[in-house]
TORKOL-4160 file (C-alpha; in steps of 0.2 Angstrom, whole numbers, padded with zeros to 4 digits, m for minus):
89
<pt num="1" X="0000" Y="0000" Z="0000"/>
<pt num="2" X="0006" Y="0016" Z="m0005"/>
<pt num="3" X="m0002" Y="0027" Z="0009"/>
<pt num="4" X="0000" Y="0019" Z="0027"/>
<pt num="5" X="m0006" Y="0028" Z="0041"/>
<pt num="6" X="0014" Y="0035" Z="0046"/>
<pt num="7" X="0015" Y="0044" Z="0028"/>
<pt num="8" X="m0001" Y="0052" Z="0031"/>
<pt num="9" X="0003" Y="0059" Z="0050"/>
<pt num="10" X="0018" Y="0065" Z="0042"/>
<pt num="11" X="0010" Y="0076" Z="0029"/>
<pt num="12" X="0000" Y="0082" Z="0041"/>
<pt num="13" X="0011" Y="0086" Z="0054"/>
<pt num="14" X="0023" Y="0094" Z="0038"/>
<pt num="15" X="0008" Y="0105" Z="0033"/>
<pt num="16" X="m0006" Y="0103" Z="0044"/>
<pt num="17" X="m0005" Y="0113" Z="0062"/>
<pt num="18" X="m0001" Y="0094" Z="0070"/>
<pt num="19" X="m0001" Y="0075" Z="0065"/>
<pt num="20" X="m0019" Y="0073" Z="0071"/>
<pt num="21" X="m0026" Y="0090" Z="0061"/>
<pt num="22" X="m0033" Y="0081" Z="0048"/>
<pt num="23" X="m0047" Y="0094" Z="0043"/>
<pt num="24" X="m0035" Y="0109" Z="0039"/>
<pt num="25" X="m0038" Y="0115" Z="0023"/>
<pt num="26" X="m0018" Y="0114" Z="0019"/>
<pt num="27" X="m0018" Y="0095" Z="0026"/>
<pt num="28" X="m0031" Y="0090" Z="0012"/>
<pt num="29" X="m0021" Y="0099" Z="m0001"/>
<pt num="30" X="m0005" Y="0091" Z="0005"/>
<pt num="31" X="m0014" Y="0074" Z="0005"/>
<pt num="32" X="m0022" Y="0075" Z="m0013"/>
<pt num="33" X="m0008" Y="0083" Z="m0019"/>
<pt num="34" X="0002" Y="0066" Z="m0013"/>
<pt num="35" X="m0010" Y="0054" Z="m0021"/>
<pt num="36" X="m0012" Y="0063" Z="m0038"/>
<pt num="37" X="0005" Y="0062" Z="m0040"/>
<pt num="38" X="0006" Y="0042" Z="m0036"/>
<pt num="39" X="m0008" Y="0041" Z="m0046"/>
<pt num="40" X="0001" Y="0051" Z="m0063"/>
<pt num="41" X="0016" Y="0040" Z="m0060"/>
<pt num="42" X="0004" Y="0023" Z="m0062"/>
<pt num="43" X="m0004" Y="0033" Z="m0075"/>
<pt num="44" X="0012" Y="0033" Z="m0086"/>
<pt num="45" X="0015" Y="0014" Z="m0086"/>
<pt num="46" X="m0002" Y="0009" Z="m0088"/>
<pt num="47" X="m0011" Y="0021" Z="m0100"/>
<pt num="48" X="m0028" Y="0010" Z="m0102"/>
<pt num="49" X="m0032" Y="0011" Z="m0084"/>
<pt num="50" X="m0046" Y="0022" Z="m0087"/>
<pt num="51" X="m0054" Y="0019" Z="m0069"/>
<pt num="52" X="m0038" Y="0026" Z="m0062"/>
<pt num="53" X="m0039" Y="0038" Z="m0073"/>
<pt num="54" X="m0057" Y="0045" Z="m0068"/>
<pt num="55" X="m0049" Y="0044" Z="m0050"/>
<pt num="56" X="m0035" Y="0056" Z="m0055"/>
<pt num="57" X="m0049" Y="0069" Z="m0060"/>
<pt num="58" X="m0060" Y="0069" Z="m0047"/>
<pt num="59" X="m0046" Y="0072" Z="m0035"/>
<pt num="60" X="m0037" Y="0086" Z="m0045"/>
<pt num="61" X="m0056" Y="0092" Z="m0043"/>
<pt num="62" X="m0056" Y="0091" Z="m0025"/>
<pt num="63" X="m0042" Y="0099" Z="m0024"/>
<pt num="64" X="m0044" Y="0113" Z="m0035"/>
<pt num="65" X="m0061" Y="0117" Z="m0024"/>
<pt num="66" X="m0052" Y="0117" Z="m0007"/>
<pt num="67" X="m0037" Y="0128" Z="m0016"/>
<pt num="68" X="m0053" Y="0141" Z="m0022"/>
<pt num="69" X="m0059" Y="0139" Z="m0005"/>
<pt num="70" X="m0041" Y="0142" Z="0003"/>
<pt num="71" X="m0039" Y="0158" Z="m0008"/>
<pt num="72" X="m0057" Y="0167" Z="m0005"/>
<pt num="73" X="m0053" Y="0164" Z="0014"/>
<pt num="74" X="m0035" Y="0169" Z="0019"/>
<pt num="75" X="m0024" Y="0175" Z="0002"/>
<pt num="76" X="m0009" Y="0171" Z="0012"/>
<pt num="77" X="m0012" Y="0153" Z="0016"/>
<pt num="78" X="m0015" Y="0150" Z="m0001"/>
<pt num="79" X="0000" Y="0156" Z="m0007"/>
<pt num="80" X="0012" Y="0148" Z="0004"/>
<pt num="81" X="0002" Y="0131" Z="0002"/>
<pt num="82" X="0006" Y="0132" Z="m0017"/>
<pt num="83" X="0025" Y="0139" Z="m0015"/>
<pt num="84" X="0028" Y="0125" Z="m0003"/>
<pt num="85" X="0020" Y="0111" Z="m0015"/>
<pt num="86" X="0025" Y="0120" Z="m0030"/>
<pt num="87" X="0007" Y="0118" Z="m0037"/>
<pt num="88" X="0003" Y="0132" Z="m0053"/>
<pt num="89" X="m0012" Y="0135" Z="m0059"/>
């Protein structure tokens, strides 16, 4: 498995308030951020796996909802949570 529960309490304590802030909007972001990426890498060797696929878009959608959210509430937060991932849009 490619997530276990210590990767996950490290990207939340690396970008969350604490390992057990799993409802900061920065956390998520980190999180999904993690899994698109694993997901793009299975995407490359296995380019029929459409089910995978539809995954990979719905996450980078969940992920763009909570970075619309991020930026309408706190500017600042927003930025810095896309310098540290180096997400663009």
């Amino acid at each position: 498995m490619y997530l276990t529960k210590e990767k996950k309490e490290e990207i939340f304590a690396q970008h969350g308030n604490s390992k057990t802030d799993t409802g900061s909007a920065e956390g998520q972001i980190a999180l999904f951020s993690y899994r698109i990426n694993h997901l793009s890498e299975h995407l490359k060797s296995n380019r029929k796996d459409f089910n995978t696929e539809r995954s990979l878009v719905k996450l980078v959608g969940k992920r763009r909802s909570l970075l619309d959210y991020l930026k309408a509430k706190d500017i600042e937060r927003y930025r810095s949570i896309i310098k540290e991932l180096g997400i663009r849009k």
